[in-house]
Biopython code that builds the backbone (N, CA, C, O; Angstrom):
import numpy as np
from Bio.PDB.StructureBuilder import StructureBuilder

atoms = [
    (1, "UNK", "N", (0.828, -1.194, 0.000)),
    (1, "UNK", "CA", (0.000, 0.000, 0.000)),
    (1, "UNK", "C", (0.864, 1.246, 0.000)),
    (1, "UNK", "O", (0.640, 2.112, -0.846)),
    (2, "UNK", "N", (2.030, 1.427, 1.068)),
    (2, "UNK", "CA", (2.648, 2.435, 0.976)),
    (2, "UNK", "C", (3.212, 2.390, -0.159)),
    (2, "UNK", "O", (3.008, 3.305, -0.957)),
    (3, "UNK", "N", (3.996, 1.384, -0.466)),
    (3, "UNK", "CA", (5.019, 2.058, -1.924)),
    (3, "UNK", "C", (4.411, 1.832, -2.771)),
    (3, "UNK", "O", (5.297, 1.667, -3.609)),
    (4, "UNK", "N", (2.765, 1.546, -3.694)),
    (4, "UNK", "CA", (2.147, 2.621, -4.594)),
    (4, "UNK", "C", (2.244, 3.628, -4.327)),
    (4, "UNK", "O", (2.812, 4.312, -5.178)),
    (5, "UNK", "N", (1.934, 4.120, -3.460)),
    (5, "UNK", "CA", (1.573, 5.515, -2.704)),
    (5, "UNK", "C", (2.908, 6.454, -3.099)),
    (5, "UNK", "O", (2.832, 7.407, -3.875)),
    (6, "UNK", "N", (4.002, 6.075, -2.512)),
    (6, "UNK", "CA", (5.180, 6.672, -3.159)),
    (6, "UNK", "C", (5.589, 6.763, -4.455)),
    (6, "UNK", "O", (6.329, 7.633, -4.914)),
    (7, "UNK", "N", (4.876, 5.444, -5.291)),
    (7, "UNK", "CA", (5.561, 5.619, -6.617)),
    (7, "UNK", "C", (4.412, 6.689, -7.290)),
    (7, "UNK", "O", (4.923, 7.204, -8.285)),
    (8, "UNK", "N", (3.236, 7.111, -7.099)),
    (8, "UNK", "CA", (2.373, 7.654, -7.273)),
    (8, "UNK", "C", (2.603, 9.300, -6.752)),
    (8, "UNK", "O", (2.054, 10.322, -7.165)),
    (9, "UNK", "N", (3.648, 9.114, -5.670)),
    (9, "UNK", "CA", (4.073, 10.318, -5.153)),
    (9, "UNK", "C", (5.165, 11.102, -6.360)),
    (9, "UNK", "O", (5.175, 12.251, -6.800)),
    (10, "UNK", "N", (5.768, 10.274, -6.554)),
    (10, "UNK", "CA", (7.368, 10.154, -7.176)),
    (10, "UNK", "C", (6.701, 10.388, -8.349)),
    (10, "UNK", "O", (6.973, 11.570, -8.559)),
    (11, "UNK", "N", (5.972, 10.004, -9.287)),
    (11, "UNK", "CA", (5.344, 10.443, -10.471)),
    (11, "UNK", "C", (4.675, 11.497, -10.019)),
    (11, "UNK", "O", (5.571, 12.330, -10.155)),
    (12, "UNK", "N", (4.201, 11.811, -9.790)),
    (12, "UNK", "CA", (3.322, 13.419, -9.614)),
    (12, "UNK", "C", (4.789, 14.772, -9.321)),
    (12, "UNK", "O", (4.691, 15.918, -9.759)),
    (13, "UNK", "N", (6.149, 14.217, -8.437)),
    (13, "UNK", "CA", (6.849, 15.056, -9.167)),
    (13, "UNK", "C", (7.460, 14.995, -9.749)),
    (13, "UNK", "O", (8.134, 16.009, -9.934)),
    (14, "UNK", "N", (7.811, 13.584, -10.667)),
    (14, "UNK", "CA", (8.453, 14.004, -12.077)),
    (14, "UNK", "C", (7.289, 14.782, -13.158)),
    (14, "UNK", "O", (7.494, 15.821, -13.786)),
    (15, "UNK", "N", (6.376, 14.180, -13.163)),
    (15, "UNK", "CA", (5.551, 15.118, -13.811)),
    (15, "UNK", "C", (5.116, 16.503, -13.809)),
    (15, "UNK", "O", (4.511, 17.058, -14.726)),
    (16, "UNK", "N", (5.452, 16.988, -12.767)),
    (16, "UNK", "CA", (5.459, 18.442, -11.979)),
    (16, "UNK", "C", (6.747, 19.266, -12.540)),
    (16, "UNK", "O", (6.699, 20.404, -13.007)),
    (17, "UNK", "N", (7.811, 18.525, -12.411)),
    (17, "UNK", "CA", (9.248, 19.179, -12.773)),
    (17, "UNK", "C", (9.515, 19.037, -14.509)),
    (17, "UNK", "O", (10.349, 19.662, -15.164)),
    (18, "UNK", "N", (8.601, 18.088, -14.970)),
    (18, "UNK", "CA", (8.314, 17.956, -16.804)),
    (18, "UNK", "C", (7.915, 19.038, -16.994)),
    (18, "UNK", "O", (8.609, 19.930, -17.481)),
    (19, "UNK", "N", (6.642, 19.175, -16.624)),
    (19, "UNK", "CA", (5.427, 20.381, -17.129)),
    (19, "UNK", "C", (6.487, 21.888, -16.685)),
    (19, "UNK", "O", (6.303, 22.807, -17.484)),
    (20, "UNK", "N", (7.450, 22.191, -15.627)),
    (20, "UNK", "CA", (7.885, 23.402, -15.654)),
    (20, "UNK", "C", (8.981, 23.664, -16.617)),
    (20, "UNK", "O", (9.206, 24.789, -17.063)),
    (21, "UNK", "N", (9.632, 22.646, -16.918)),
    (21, "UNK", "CA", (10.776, 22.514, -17.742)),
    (21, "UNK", "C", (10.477, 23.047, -19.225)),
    (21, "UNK", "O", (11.056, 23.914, -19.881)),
    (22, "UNK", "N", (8.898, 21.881, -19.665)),
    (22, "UNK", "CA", (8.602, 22.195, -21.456)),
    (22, "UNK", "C", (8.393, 23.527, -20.802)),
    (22, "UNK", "O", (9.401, 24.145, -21.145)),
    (23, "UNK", "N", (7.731, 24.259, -20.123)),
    (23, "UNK", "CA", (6.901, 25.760, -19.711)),
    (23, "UNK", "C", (7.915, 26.526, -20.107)),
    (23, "UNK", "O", (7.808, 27.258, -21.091)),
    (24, "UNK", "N", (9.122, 26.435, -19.313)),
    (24, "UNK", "CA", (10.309, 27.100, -20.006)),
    (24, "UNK", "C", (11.429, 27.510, -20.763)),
    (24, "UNK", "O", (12.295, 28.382, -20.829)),
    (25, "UNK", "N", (10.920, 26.244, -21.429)),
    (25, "UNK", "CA", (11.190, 26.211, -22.782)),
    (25, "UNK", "C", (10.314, 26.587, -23.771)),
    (25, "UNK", "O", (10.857, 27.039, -24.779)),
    (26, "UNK", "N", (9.204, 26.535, -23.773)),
    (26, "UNK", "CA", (8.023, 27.032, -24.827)),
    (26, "UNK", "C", (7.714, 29.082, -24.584)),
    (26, "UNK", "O", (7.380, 29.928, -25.413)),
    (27, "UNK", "N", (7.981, 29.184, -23.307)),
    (27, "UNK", "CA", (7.535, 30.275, -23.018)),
    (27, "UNK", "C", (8.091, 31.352, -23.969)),
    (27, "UNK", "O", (7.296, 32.256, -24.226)),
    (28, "UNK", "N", (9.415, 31.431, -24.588)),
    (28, "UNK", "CA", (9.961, 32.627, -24.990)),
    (28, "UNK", "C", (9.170, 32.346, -26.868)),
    (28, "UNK", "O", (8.895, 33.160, -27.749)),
    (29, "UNK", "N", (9.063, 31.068, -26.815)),
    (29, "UNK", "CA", (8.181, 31.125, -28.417)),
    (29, "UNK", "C", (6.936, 31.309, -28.522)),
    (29, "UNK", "O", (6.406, 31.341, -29.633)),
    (30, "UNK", "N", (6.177, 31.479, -27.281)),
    (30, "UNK", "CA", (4.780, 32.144, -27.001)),
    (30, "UNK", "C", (4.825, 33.824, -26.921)),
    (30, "UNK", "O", (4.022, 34.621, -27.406)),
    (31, "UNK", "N", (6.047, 34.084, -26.139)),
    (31, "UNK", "CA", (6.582, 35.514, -26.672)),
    (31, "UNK", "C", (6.183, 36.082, -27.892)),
    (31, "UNK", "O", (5.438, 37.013, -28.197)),
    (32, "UNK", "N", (7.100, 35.013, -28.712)),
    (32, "UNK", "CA", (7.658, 35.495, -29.876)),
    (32, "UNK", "C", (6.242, 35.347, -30.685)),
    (32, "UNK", "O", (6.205, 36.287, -31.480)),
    (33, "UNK", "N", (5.354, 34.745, -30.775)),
    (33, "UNK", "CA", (3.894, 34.067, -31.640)),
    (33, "UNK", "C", (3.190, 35.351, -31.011)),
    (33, "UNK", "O", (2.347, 35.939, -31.689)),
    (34, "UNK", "N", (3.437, 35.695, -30.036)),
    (34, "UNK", "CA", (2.249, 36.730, -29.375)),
    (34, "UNK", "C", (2.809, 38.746, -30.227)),
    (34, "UNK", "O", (2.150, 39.701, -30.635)),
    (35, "UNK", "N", (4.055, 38.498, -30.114)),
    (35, "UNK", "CA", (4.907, 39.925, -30.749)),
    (35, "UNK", "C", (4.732, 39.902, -32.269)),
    (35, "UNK", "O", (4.856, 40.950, -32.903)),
    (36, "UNK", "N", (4.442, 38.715, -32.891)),
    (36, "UNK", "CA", (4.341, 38.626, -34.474)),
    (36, "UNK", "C", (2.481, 39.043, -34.676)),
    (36, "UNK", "O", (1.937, 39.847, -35.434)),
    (37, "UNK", "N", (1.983, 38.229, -33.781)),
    (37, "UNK", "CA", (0.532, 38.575, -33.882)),
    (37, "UNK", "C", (0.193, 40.414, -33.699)),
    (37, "UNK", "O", (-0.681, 40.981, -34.355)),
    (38, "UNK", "N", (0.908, 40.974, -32.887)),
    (38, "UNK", "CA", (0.613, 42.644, -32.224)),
    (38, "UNK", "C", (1.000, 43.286, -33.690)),
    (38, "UNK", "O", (0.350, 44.162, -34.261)),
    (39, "UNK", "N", (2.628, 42.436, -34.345)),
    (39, "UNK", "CA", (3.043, 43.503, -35.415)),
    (39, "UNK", "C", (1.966, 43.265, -36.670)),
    (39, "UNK", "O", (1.661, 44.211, -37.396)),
    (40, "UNK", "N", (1.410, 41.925, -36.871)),
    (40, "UNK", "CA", (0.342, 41.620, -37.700)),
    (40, "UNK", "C", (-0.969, 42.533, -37.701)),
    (40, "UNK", "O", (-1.547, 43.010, -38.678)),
    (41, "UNK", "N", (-1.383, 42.688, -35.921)),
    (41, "UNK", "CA", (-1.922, 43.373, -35.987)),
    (41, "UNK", "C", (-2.430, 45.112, -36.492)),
    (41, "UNK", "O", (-3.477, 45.537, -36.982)),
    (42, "UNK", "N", (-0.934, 45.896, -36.032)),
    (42, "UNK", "CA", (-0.689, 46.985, -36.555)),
    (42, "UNK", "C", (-0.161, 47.203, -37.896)),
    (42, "UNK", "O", (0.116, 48.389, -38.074)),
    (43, "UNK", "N", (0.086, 46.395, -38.969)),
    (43, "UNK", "CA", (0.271, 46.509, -40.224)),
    (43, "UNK", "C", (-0.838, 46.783, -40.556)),
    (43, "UNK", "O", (-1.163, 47.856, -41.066)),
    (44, "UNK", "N", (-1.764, 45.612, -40.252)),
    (44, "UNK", "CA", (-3.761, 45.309, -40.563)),
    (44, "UNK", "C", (-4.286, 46.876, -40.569)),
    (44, "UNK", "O", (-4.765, 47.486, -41.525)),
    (45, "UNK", "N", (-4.060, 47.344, -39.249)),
    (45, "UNK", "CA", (-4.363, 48.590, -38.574)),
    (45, "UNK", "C", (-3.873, 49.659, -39.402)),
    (45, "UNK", "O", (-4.725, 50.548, -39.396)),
    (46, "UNK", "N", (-2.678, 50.042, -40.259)),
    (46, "UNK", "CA", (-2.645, 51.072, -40.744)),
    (46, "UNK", "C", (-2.487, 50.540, -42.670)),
    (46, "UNK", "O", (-2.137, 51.304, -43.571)),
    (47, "UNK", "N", (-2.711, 49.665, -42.766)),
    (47, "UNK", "CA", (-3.293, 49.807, -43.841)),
    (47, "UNK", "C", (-4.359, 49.939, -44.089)),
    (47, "UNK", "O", (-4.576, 49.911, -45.301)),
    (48, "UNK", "N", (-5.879, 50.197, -42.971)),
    (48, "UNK", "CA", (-6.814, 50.183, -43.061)),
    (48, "UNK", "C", (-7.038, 51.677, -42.740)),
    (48, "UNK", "O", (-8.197, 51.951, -43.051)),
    (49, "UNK", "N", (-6.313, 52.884, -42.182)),
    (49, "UNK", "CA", (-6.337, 53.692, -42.273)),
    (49, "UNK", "C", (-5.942, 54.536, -43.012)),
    (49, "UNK", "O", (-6.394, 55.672, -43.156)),
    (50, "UNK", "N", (-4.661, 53.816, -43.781)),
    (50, "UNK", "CA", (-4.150, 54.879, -45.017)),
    (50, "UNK", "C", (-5.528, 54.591, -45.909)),
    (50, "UNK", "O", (-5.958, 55.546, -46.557)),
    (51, "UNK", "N", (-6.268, 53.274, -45.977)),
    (51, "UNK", "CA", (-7.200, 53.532, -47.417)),
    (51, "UNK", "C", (-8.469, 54.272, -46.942)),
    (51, "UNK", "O", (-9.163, 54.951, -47.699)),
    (52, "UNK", "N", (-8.728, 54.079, -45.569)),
    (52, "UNK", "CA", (-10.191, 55.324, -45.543)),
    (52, "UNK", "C", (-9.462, 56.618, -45.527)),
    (52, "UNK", "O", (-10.275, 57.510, -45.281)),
    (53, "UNK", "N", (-8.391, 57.035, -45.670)),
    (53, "UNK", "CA", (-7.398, 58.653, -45.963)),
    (53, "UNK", "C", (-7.792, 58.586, -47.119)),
    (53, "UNK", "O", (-8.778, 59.126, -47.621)),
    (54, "UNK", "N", (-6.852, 57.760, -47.685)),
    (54, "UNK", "CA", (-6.917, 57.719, -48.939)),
    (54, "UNK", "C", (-8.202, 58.178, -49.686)),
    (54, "UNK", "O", (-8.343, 59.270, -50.237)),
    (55, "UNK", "N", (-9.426, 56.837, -49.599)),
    (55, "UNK", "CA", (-10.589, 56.853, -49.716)),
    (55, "UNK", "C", (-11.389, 58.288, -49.591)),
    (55, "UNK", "O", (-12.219, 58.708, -50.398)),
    (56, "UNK", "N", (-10.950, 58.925, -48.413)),
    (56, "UNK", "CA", (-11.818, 59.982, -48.026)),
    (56, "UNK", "C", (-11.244, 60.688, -48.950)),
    (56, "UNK", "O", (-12.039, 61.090, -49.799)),
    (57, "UNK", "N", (-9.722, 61.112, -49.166)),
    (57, "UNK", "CA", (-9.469, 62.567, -50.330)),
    (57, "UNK", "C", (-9.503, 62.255, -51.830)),
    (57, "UNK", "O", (-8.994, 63.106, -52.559)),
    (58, "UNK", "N", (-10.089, 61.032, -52.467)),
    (58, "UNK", "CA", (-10.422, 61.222, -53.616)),
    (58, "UNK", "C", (-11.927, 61.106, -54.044)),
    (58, "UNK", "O", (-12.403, 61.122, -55.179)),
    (59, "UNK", "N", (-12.600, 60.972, -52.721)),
    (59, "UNK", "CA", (-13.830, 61.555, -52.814)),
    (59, "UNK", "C", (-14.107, 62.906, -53.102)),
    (59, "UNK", "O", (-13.383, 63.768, -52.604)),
    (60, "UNK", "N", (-15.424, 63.343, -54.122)),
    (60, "UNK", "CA", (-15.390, 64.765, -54.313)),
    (60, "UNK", "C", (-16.127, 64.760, -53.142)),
    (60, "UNK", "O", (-16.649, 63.869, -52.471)),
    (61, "UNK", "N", (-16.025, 66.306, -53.030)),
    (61, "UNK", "CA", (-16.844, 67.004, -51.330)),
    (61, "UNK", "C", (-18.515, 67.146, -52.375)),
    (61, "UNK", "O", (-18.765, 67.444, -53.543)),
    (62, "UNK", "N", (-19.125, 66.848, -51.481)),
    (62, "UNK", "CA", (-21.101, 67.346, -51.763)),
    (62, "UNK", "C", (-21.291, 67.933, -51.179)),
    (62, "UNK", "O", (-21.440, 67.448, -50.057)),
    (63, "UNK", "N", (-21.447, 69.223, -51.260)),
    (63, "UNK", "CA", (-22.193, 70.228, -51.073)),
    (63, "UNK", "C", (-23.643, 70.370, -50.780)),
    (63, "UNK", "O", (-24.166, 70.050, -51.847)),
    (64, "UNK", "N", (-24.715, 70.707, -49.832)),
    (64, "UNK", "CA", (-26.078, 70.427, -49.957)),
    (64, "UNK", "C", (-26.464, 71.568, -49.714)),
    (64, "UNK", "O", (-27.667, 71.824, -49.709)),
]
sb = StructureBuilder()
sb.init_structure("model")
sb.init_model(0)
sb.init_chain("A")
sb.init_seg("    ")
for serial, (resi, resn, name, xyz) in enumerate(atoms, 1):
    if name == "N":
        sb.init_residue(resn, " ", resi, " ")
    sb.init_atom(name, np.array(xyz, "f"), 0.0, 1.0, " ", f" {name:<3s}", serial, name[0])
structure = sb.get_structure()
């Protein structure tokens, strides 16, 4: 009974010291996936503003 108990112990922290290890190893490429997504984002972002600029000054003005 006890030494399941330990080997059940003993796996819960190798598995504990796995999961922090991949963590810190994956973490700086979650960085990096998260900094590509922001610059993705702000490209999106001002190309959508140069064309309503755009858009807006080769519209003629209406007058009413």
């Amino acid at each position: 009974m006890l030494r399941s108990l330990l080997t059940l112990a003993a796996l819960g922290v190798a598995g504990l010291v796995a999961w922090k290890l991949v963590w810190v190893m994956l973490l700086p490429m979650l960085f990096g996936l998260l900094a590509l997504a922001v610059k993705i984002a702000l490209i999106a972002l001002l190309i959508f503003v140069l064309y309503r600029v755009l858009r807006r000054a080769t519209q003629p003005d209406v007058q009413t």
